[in-house]
N, C-alpha and C positions, 0 to 999 in steps of 0.2 A: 504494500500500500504506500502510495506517494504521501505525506502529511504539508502542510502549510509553512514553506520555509521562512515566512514572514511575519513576527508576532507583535510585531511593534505597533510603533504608531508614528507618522511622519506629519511634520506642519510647515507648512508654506510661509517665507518672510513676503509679509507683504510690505512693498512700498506704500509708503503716507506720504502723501503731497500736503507739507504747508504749506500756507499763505500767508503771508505780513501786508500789508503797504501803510508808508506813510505819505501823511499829507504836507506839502511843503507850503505856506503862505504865499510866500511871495510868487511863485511861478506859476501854482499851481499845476508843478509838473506832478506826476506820478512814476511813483519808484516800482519796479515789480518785487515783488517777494521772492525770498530766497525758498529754495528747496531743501529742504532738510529728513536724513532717512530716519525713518523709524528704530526703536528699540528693539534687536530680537526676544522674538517669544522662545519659551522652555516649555517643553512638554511636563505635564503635569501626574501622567502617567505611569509605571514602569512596565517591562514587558511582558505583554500577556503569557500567557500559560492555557494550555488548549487541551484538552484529554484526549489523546487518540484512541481510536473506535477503532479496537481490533474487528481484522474480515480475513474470514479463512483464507489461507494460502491454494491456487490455483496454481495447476503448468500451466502455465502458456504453451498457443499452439504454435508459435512463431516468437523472432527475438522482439519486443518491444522496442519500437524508435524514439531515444528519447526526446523529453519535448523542450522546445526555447522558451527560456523565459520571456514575459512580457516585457518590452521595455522603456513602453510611455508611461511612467506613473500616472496614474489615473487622478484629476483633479480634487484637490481641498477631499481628502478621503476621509467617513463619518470615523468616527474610532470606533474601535469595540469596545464592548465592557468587558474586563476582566474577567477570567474565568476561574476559581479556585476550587481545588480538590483537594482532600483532608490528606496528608502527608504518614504515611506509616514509617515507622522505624526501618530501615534494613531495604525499605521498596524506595526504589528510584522516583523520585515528582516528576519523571518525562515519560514512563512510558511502566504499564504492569508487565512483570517476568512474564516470560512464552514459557509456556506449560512443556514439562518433557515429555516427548513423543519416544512411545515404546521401541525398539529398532526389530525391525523385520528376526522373527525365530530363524535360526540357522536348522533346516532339515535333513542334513547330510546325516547325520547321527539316528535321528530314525531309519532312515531309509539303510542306513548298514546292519542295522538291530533286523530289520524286516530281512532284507536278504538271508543273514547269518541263519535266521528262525526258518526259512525255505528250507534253504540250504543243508541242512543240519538233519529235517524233518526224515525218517527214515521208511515212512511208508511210501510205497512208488503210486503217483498220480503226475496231473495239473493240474499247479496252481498258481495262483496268482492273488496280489493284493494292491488295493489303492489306500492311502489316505491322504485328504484333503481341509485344508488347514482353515474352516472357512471365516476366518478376519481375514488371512493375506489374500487367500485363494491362494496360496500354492498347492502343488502336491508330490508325492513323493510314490512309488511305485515298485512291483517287482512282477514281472511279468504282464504289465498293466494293459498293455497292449496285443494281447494272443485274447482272439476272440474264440469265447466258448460257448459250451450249449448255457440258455439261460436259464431254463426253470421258471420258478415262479416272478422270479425278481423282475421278471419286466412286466409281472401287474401293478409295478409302483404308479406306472405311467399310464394305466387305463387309468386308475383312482384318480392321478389327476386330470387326465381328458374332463372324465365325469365331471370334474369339480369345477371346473373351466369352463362346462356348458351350465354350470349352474352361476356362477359371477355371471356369465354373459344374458341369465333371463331365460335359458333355452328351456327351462325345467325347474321346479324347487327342490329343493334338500332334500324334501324326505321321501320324494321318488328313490332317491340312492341312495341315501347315508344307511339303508339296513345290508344293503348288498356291498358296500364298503366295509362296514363291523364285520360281516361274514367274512369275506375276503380277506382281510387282515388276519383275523383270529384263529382261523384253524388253514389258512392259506386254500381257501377253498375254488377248487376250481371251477364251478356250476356258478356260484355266485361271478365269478369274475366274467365268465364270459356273457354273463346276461351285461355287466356293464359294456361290453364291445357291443352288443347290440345296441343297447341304448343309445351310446355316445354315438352310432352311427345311425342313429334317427332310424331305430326300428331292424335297419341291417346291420347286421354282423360283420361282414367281409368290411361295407364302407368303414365299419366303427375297427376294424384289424389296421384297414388303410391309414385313418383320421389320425390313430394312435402312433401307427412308423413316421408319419409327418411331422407329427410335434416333438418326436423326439430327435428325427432328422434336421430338421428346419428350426426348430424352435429353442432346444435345449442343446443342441451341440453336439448331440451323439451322431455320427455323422457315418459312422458306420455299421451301426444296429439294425440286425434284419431280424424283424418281426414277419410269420408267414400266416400262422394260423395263432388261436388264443392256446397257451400254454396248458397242455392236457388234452389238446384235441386236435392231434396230428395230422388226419383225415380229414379235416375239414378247411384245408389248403387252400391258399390262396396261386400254389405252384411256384412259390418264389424258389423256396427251398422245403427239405423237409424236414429239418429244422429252424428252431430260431437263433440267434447269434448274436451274441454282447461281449463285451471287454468290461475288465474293473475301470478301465480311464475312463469307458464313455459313461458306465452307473454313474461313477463322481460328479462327471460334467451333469447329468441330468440331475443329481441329488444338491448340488450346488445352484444349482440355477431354481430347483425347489425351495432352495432356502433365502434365496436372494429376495423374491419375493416378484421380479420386475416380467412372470408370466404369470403365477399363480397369486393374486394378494392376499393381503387379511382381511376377513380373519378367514378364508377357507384355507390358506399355507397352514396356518395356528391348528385350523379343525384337524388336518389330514396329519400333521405332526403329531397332535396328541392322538388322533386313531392310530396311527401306527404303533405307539407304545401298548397297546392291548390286543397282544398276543398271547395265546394259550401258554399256560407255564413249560408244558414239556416241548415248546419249540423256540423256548430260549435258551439254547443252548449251546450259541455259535457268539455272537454280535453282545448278546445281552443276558451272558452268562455273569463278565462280571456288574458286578452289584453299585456300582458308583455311576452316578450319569443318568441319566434317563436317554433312553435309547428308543428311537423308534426308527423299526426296521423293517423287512421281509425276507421273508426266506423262500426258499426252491429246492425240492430234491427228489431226482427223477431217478430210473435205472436204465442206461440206455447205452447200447453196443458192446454189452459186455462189462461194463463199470457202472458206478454210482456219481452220481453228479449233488454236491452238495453246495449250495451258493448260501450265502447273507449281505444285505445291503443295508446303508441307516445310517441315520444322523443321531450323533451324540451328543450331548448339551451338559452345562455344567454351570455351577453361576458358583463365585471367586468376590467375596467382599461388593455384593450388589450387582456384578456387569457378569451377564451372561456371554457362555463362550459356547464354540460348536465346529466338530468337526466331522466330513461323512468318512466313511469308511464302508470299502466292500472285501470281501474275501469270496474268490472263488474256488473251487475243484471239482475235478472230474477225472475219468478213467482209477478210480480209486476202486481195487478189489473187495474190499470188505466193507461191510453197512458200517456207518460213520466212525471208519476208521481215519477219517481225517481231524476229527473233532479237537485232537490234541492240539495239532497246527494251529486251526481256526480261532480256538480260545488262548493260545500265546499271542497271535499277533493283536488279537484285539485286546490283549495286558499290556505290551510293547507300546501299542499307541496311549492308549489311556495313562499312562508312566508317563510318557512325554509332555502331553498336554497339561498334566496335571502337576508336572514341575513346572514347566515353560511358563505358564499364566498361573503366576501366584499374587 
């Protein structure tokens, strides 16, 4: 912010013109008067004091050209009144201290923690993990980008279609919010695909379509193939025959759910707190451990031989008043034995919770 380099006050000597004359008797000639300057004036004032109006810091999209000063004084100028402000001990009278700004968390250190925890794991699958740090939006990743089967986790994204045609008037709340509780709570796949229908105005297929769009188009996910509703193979749209997600692109959409600037409040708020009411014995991946409110979803299929076990969710935590939140997904697949991946999944999501949890104290 540019502030006012000029706090004074300036006054002009004006010239006085006297006049005299005298009268002479005898001639009556006439003398002209002498001229004589005036006495300078003194300002009565000292120099103002002006309180600057802090205004958030902006980048600029370009370098600012600076600007020249004026430099006709502007005539006979009114004065200001003085401005005073109570003076603190220790605080400067020109300007109040700029608040410290936290510095960007260094994520290198998770992201070694997560690999080593892959790496390490000694059951034979794949897998993969995202998290997303959402103050900065960075993230950090291991395997983040191998697209795998999804399971249920890409009914995060019918729930918000639904919710979406509801902000928009298309429908009221309590059309869906029962097949929403369903869907969340025992990851049910009858309820969910009644929502592809709906969101697709009575069609299925259009409401399979509406849904790859918004997550293609709208949220980021850019490479997420949605064919048919998750559980109903057969009922193809012929894209593929299955469906296909990455932990990057979950993030990207669970980030952009949390951002708020496609889904607002309070229906972001609604579908946040529905996702934390989940049946107890299928928290057992994301929202095992016990700190945080967690709201997630899960997916897990049996398919070519192996088990596919996914969780996706945003974690939340609030730290001396200010809430904090980060998503996290954890994927696997090709794993020979029923959830014999589960050790992995509940390390990494220790690993993150550890970090955030010192990080933001």
């Amino acid at each position: 912010m540019e502030g006012s380099d000029n706090q004074g006050r300036r006054l002009r000597i004006v010239p006085a013109l006297l006049g005299g004359g005298l009268v002479l008797a005898a001639a009556a000639v006439f003398t002209m008067g002498a001229l004589f300057p005036a006495v300078p004036a003194h300002s009565q004032g000292g120099p103002v004091v002006q309180i600057p109006t802090p205004t958030p810091t902006t980048r600029p999209t370009r370098t600012p050209t600076p600007r020249k000063p004026r430099m006709t004084p502007t005539p006979v100028p009114t004065p200001t009144p003085a401005v005073f402000r109570r003076v603190l001990p220790g605080v400067s009278n020109e300007a109040f201290p700029t608040p410290t700004q936290r510095p960007t968390p260094d994520m290198t250190g998770l992201q070694a923690a997560l690999r080593k925890a892959v790496d390490a794991f000694p059951v034979s699958g794949a897998y993969a993990v995202t998290v997303t740090d959402l103050q900065t939006g960075l993230s950090v990743d291991v395997n983040g980008d191998y697209y795998q089967l999804s399971g249920c986790i890409m009914n995060i994204f019918v729930l918000m279609s639904a919710l979406l045609d509801v902000q928009s008037g298309a429908y009221p709340l309590d059309d869906v919010s029962g097949l929403i509780a369903s869907t969340l709570w025992s990851s049910n796949t009858a309820t969910a695909r009644a929502l592809y229908r709906k969101t697709g105005g009575n069609d299925q297929d259009a409401g399979v379509i509406k849904v790859g769009r918004l997550m293609n188009e709208r949220l980021g996910m850019t490479g997420t193939l949605i064919d048919h509703p998750p559980g109903y193979p057969f009922e193809t749209l012929g894209r593929d025959p299955n469906n296909w997600i990455s932990s990057n692109d979950t993030n990207r959409g669970l980030a952009a759910l949390w951002d708020g600037g496609v889904l607002r409040d309070p229906y972001r708020v609604y579908l946040l707190d529905a996702m934390e009411e989940v049946m107890p014995s299928l928290n057992y991946l994301l929202a095992y451990n016990p700190q945080g409110r967690v709201s997630h979803k899960n997916g897990w299929l049996f398919e070519d031989g192996g088990w596919v076990d996914n969780d996706a969710g945003i974690v939340r935590f609030t730290k001396d008043g200010t809430e904090y939140a980060y998503a996290i997904t954890f994927m696997s697949q090709d794993v020979a034995s029923y959830r014999a991946e589960v050790p992995l999944g509940r390390q990494l999501a220790r690993i993150a919770w550890d970090w955030f949890d010192a990080t933001y104290k």
